[in-house]
C-alpha positions in Angstrom: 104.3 116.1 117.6 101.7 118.6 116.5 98.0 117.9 116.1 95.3 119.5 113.5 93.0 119.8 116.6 93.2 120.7 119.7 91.3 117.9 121.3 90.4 114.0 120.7 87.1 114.4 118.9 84.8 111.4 119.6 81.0 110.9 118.7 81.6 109.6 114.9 79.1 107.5 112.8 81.1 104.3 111.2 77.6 102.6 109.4 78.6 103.7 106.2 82.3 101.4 105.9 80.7 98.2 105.4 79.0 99.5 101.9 81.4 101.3 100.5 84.0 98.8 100.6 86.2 101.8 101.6 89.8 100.6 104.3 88.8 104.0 105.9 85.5 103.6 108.3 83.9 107.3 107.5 82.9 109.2 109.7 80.5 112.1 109.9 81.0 114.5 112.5 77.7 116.4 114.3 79.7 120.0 114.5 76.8 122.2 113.4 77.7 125.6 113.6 74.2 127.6 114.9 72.7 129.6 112.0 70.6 132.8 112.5 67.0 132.0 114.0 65.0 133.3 110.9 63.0 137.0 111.8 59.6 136.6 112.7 57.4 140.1 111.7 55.8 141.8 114.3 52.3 140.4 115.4 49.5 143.1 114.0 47.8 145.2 116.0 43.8 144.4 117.1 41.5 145.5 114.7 39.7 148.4 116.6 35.5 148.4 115.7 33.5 151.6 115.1 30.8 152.7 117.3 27.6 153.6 115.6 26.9 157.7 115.6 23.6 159.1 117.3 20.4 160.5 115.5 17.4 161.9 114.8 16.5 161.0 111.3 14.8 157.6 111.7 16.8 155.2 109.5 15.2 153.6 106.2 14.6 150.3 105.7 17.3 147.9 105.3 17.4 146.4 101.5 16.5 142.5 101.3 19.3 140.5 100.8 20.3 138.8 97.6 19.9 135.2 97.6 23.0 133.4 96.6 25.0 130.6 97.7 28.4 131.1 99.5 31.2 129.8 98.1 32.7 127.0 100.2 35.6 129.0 102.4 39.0 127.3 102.0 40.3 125.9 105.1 43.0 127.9 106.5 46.6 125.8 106.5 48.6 125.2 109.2 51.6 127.7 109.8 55.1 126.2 108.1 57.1 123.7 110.1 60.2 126.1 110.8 63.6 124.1 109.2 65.6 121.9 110.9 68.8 123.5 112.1 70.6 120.9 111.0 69.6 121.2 107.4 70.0 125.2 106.9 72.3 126.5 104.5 74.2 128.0 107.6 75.2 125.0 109.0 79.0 123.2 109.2 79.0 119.7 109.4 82.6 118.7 109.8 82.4 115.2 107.7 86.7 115.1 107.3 88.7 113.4 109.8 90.2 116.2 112.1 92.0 113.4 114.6 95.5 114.0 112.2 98.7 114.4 114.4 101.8 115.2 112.1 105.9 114.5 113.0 108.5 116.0 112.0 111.0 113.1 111.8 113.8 115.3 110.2 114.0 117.7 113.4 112.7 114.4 115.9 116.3 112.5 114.8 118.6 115.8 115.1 119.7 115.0 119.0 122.0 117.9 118.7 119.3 120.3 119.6 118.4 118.0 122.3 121.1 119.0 124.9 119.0 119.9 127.8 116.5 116.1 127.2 116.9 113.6 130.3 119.0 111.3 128.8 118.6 107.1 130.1 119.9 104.0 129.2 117.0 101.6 128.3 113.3 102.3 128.7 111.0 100.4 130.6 108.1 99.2 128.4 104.5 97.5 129.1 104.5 93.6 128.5 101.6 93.7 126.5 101.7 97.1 124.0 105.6 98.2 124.7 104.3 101.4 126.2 107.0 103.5 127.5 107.1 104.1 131.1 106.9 108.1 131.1 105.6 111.6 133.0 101.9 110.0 132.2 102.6 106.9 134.5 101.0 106.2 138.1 102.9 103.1 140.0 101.8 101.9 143.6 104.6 99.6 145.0 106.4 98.7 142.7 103.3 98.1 139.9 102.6 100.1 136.8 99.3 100.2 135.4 99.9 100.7 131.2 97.7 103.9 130.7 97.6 102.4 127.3 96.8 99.2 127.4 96.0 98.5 131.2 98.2 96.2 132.1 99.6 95.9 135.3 104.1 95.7 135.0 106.1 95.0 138.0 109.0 97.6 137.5 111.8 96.8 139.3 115.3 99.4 140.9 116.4 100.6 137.9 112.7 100.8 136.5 112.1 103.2 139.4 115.2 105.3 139.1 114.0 106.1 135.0 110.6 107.1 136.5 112.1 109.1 139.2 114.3 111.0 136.8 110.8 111.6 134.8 109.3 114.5 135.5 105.3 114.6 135.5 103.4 116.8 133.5 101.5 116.4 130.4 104.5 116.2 128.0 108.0 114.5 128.1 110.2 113.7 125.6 113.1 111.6 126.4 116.4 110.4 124.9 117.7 106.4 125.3 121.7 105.7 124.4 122.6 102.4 124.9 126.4 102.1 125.8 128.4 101.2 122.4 132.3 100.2 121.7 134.1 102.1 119.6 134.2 99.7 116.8 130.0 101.1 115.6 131.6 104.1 115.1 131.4 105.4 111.5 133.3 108.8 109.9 130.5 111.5 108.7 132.1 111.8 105.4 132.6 107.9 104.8 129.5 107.5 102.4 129.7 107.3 99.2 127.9 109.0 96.2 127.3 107.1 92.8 126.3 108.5 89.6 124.2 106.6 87.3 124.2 107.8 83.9 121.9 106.7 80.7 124.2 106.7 77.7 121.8 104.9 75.5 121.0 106.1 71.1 117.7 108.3 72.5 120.5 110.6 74.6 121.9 112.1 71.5 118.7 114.6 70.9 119.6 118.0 70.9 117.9 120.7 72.3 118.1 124.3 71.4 119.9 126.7 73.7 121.6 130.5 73.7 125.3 130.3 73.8 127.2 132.9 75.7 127.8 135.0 72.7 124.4 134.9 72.4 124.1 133.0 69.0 121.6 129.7 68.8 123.4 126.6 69.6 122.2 123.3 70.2 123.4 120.6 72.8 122.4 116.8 73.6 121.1 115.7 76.4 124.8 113.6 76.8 126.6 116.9 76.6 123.8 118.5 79.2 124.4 115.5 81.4 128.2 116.0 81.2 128.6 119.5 81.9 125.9 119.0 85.3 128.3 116.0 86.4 131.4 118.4 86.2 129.9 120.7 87.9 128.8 118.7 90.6 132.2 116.8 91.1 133.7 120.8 91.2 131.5 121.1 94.3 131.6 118.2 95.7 135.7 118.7 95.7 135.4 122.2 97.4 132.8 121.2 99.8 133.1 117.2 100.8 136.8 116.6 99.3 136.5 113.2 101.6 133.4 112.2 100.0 133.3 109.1 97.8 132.2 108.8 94.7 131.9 106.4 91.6 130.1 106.4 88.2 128.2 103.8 86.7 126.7 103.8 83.1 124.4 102.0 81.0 123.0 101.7 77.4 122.7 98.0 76.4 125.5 96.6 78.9 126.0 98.2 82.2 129.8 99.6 82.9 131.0 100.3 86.4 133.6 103.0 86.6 134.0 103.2 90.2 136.5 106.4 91.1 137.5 106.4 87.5 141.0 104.8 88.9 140.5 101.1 87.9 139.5 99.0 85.3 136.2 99.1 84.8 133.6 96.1 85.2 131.2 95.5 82.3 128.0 93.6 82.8 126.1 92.3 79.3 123.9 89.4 77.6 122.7 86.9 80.9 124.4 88.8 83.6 121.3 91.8 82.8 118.8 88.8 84.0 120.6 87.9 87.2 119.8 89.7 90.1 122.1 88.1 92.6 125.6 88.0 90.2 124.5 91.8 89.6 124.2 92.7 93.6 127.7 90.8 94.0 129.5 92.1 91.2 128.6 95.8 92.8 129.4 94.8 96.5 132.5 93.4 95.7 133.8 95.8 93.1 136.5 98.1 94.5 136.1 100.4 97.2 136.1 104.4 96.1 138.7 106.5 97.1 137.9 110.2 98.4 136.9 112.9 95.8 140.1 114.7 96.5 142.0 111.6 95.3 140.0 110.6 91.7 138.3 113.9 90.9 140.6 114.3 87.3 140.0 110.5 87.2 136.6 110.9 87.0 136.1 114.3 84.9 138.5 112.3 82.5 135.5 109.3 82.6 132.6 111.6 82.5 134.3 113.5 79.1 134.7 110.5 77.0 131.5 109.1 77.4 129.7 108.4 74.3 125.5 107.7 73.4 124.7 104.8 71.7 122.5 101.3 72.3 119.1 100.4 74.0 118.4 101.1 77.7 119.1 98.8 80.4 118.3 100.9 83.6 117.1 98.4 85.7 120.5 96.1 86.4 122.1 99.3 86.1 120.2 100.8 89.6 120.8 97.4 91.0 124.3 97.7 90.7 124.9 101.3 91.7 122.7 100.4 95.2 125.0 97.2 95.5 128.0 99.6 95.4 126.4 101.7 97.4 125.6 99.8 100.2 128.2 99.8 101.9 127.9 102.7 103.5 124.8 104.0 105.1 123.4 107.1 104.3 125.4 106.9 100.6 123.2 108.2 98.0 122.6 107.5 94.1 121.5 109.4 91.3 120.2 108.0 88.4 119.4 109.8 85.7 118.1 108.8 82.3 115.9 109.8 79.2 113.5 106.5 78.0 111.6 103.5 79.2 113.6 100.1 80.1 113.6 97.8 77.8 116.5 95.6 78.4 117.6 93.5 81.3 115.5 93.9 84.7 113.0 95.9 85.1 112.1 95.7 81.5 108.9 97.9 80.5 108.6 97.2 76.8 108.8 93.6 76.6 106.2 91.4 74.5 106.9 87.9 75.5 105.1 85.6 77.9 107.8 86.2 80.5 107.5 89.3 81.4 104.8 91.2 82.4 103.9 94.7 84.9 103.8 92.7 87.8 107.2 91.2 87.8 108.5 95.0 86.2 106.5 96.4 89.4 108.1 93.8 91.7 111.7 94.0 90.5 111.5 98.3 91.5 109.9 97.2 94.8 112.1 94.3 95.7 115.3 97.1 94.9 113.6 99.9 96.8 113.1 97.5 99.9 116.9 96.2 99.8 117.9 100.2 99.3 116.4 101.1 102.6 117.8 98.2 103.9 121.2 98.8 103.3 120.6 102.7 104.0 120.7 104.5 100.2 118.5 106.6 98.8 118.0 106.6 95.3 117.4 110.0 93.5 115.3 109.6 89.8 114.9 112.4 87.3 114.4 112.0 83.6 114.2 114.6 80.5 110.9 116.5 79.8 109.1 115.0 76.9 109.8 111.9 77.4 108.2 108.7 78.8 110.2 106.7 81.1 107.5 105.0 83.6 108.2 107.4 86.3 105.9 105.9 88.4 107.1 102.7 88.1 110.7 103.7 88.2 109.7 106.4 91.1 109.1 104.1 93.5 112.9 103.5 94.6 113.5 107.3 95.0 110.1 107.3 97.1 110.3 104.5 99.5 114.2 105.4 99.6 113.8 109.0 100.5 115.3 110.5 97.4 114.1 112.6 95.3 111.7 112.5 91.1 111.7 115.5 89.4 111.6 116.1 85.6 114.9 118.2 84.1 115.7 120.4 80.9 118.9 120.9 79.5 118.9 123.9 81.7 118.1 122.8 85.3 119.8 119.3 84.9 122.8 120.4 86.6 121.1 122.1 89.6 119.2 118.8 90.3 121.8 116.9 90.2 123.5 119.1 92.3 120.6 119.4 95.3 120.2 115.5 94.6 124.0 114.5 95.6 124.2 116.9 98.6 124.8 115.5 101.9 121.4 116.1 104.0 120.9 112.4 105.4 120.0 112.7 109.1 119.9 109.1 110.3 119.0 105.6 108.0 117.5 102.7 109.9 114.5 104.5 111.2 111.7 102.9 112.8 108.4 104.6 114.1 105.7 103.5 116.9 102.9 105.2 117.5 100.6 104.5 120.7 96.9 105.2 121.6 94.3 104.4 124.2 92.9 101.2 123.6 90.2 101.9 121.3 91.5 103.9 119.1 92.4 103.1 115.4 94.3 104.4 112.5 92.5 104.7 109.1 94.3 103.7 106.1 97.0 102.0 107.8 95.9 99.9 111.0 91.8 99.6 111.5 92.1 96.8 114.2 94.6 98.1 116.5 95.8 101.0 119.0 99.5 100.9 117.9 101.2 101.4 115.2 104.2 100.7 113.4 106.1 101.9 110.3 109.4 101.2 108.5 110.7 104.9 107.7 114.4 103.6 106.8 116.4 107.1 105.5 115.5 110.5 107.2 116.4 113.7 105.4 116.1 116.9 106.0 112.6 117.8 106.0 111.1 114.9 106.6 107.3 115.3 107.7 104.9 112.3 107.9 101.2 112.5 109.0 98.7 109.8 110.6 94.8 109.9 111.0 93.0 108.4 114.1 89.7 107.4 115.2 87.7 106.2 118.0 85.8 103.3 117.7 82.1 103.4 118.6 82.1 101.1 121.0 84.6 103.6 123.2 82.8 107.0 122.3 80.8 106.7 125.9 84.0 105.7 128.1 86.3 108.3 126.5 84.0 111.2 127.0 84.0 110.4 130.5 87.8 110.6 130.5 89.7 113.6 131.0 92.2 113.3 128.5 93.5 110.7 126.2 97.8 109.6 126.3 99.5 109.4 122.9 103.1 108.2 122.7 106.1 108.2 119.8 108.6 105.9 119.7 111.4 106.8 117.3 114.7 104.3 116.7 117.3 105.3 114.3 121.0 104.9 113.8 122.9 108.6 113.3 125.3 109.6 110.8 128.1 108.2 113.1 125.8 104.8 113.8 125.2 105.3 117.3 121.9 103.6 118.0 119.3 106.3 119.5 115.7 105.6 121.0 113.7 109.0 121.4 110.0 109.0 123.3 107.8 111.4 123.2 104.6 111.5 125.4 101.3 113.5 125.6 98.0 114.1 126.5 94.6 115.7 124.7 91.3 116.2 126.1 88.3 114.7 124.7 85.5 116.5 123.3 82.3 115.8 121.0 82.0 117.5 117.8 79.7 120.2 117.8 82.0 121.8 120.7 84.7 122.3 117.7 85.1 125.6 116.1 86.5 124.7 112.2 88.3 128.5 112.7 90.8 126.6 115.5 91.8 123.8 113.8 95.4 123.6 112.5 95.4 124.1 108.5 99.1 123.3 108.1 98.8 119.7 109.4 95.3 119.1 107.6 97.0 120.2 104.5 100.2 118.1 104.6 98.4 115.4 105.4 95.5 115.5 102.7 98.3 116.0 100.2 100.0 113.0 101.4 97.3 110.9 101.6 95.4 111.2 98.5 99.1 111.2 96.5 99.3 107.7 98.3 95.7 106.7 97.2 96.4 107.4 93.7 100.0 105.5 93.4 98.0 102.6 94.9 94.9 102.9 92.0 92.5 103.9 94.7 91.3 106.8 92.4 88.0 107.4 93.5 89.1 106.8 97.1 91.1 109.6 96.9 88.5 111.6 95.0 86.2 111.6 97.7 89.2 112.7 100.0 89.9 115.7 98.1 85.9 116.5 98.4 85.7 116.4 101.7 89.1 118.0 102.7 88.0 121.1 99.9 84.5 121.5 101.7 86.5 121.5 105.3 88.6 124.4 103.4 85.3 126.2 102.6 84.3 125.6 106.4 87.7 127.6 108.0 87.9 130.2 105.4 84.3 131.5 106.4 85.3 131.2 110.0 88.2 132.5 109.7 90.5 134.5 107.0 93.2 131.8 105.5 96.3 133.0 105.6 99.1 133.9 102.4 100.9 130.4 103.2 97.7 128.5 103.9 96.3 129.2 100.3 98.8 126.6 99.1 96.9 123.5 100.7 94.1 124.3 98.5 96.5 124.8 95.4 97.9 121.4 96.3 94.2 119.8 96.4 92.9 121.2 93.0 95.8 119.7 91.7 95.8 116.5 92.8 92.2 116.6 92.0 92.9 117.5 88.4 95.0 114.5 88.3 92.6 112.2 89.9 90.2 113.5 87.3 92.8 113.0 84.4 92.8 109.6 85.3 89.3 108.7 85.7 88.7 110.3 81.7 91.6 108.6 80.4 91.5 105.2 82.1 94.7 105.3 81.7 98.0 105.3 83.7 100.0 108.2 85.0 102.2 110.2 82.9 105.4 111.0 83.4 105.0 114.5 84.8 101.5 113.5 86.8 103.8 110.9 88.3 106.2 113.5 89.5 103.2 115.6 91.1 102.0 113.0 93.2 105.6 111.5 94.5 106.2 115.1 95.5 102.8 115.1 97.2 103.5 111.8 98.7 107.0 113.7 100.5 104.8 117.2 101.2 105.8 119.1 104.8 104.7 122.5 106.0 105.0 125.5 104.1 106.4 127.0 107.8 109.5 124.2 107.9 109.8 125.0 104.0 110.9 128.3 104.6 112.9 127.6 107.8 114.5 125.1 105.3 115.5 127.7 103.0 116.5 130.1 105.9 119.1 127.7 107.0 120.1 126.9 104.0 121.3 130.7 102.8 122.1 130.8 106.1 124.8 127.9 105.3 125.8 129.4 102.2 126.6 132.6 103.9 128.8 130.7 106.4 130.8 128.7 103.5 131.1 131.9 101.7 132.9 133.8 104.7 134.9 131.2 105.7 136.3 130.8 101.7 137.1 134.6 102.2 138.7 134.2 105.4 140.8 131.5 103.8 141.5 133.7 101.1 143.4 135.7 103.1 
């Protein structure tokens, strides 16, 4: 749990939310950096007056004076009113949100670094807010008072004994393992990979490329697709041979392959239209054997695979997630080169019975039952072309997989990076606890807890919240010393063994003007502006997240002439200016997103710390290094 500041900052103006309409009450905060008092010249010295000289000569007659009329004398001004110090140029007025606390869920869920945690059965949780007893508690015979909520809970013997094992202090963070039979227990490899391929007319275009003789050849997007699938089933044999995995295709019937050792199971005319004969036919089509067993099967499949027909991608997803769902943490890649336009999820469709809002529900629905059953859904499409992606993105978002846009060339690296194995834990759910009085902007305005559905955790997972204080409790938190916060974190593991993790602090409460911008953390600001604003825009709250970017830039502005930004934190500004271009884009057009602004933002939506990016890449070379010694070791 890391926050952008270092305290709770309180004294915020929330006048403005009723006006604008806006879910987020703004608020301006009063952190005025002094400016220099302006110099004042030195006062002038006394006019001195000359005495009259002595002498002897008597001294003529003074001349008569002229008569004339004075002019009127112009009545001397007052002095300037010296500027208000709050209006100088010098001045900082903080007016973003720096109350952002950011979690990494992909390190919270690994409990194999967590060897030295207390580790307890069952918490003991507040009957009102299901607070977590913890090091922050105070109990007087046998009576907790929630510092959440306030709420007195009688704890009772084995209450006691979790708070005795608590330590106090300012932090805890503790593990909860329920007891479980053997029969939860699931293998790490038993999940199941599934390939969803677009063989439709439009993947027959060729594209230009240099041969290894150097000579101009040219290759379709088919071929491209083929050669990335047998190189991925290559690795996938040499690094998970007890992986599963099955191929699904599509054009204008939908063909499930499975392992490439059965007879496949075609799908066409009314079954495309019915979404509940599609989810059985994939759950009940045969279970896939181990990569080790079927990969000539399947290399044999992927070869003979011709292009031709329309594009029925929607029952084709629907399907592969069905087959997929078997297995938590299983994973499918769908990959395809043109809109819908057959079936489900249709996108070019002129009668009365369809329309966007049931194409738009139809990818939601999927995404929701995906999470639920633990898959994540990868999309990528072809450059220069238009598929939808961000109607067809949302299953790889809300699933956790990955969008990205390929060329012939990179197709088989994505495909790669998009079947490997990095799910951490599926079933994820997060609570996140405040004083009463506090709120979250964006996501809960009327409450001090909150709750989210995370579902499938990967490696890297990052996700930020906003919080505020409500007016009415500025006064009575100042008084305070410091203010608790508390994470709640349930997930199942690879190996399904149900985990509850708690993690519990404090932070002192300040007012504004007592904040130095130079302090406060860029990376978290960053992540979370990025995330936000992407969110803002996939929802059509443009100019929402217009006025996001503005302040979050000006807060920029603030810390880099406080403070020098550093090499990495220049890319939080890169990522602003371009969602801002986007958001501008949009607002000129009136029109939808494109396909490649549409892969910007999901990336944006899924943005972490340019600090757990590179410890990301660390451990990866780290693990290639390790599978390259030990294939030399085996060599031998």
């Amino acid at each position: 749990m890391e926050f952008a500041c270092s305290h709770v900052v309180c004294n915020l103006r929330s006048d403005e939310a009723a006006s604008t309409g806006v879910s987020l009450i703004e608020q301006n905060y009063d952190n005025i950096v002094a400016a220099k008092e302006q110099e004042v010249p030195p006062p002038l010295p006394p006019r001195r007056l000359r005495k009259p000289r002595p002498t002897s000569l008597p001294l003529p007659p003074l001349p008569p004076l002229p008569t004339f009329q004075c002019p009127p004398t112009k009545l001397s001004l007052p002095p300037p009113v010296p500027p208000r110090l709050d209006k100088l140029e010098g001045e900082s007025r903080l007016k973003a949100n720096v109350n952002v606390v950011s979690l990494s869920i992909g390190n919270l869920v690994n409990i194999s670094q967590a060897s030295n945690m207390p580790i307890f059965q069952s918490p003991v949780k507040c009957g009102k807010c299901g607070a977590a007893l913890s090091c922050l508690s105070s109990m007087k015979k046998n009576v907790w008072v929630c510092e959440f909520c306030g709420r007195e809970n009688s704890v009772d013997d084995s209450g006691k004994r979790v708070f005795v094992g608590q330590r106090a202090g300012e932090r805890s963070d503790d593990l909860y393992l329920p007891n479980q039979s053997d029969d939860d227990y699931q293998n790490l490899e038993n999940t199941l990979v599934v390939f969803c391929v677009d063989i439709s007319g439009s993947m027959s275009v060729t594209t230009e490329v240099t041969s290894s003789s150097g000579s101009p050849a040219y290759i379709s997007r088919l071929q491209g697709i083929q050669d990335a699938l047998q190189m991925a089933l290559s690795s996938l044999l040499q690094h998970s041979p007890h992986r599963r995995v099955a191929l699904v295709t599509f054009n204008d019937e939908v063909v499930i392959y499975g392992d490439g050792t059965g007879t496949p199971l075609t799908l066409r005319d009314w079954a495309l239209v019915d979404y509940d004969h599609i989810w059985q036919q994939g759950v009940n089509y045969p279970i896939p054997h181990c990569i080790a067993e079927t990969y000539h099967q399947l290399i044999k499949r992927v070869k003979e695979l011709m292009e031709h027909g329309a594009t029925c991608l929607g029952p084709a997803a629907l399907a592969s997630v069905a087959l997929a769902s078997r297995y938590p943490g299983s994973k499918v890649v769908l990959c395809t080169d043109g809109r819908a336009n057959i079936g489900l999820g249709e996108m070019e469709q002129t009668s009365s019975l369809s329309s966007p809002h049931l194409t738009s529900y139809f990818y939601k629905q999927l995404a929701l039952q995906a999470v639920e059953s633990g898959v994540i859904v990868s999309v990528m499409t072809f450059e220069g072309t238009d598929c939808r992606l961000a109607e067809v993105g949302r299953m790889a978002d809300t699933t956790g997989g990955r969008v990205n846009i390929v060329s012939i060339g990179t197709v088989a690296t994505e495909i790669q990076s998009a079947s490997m194995d990095n799910v951490l834990a599926t079933g994820a759910t997060l609570t996140l606890l405040a004083s009463d009085g506090v709120y979250f902007p964006y996501m809960d305005e009327s409450n001090h807890k909150l709750v989210t559905e995370i579902g499938n955790v990967t490696e890297g997972l990052e996700i930020t919240f906003q919080f505020a204080v409500k007016k009415e409790f500025n006064t009575i938190f100042l008084q305070r010393k410091a203010l608790p916060f508390q994470v709640q974190l349930i997930f199942k593991t690879r190996d399904q063994q149900r985990v509850t993790r708690i993690i519990t602090v404090q932070r002192p409460v300040t007012i504004c003007s007592r904040i130095w911008a130079g302090s406060l953390n860029m990376a978290v600001l960053g992540v979370h502006c990025a995330q936000l604003c992407a969110s803002l825009t996939m929802e059509g709250r443009v100019g929402e997240a217009q006025r996001q970017l503005k302040v979050q830039q000006d807060l920029l502005k603030q810390i880099s002439k406080q403070r020098p930004i550093q090499k990495e934190e220049s890319v939080y500004g890169n990522w602003m200016e371009t969602i801002s271009s986007i958001c501008d884009d949009i607002t000129t057009e009136s029109s939808g997103l494109s396909d490649e602004a549409a892969k910007v933002v999901y990336q944006m939506k899924r943005a972490s710390s340019v600090s757990s990016i590179i410890d990301s890449n660390t451990a990866e070379r780290q693990k290639k290094k390790t599978r390259k010694k030990k294939a030399l070791v085996e060599g031998m």
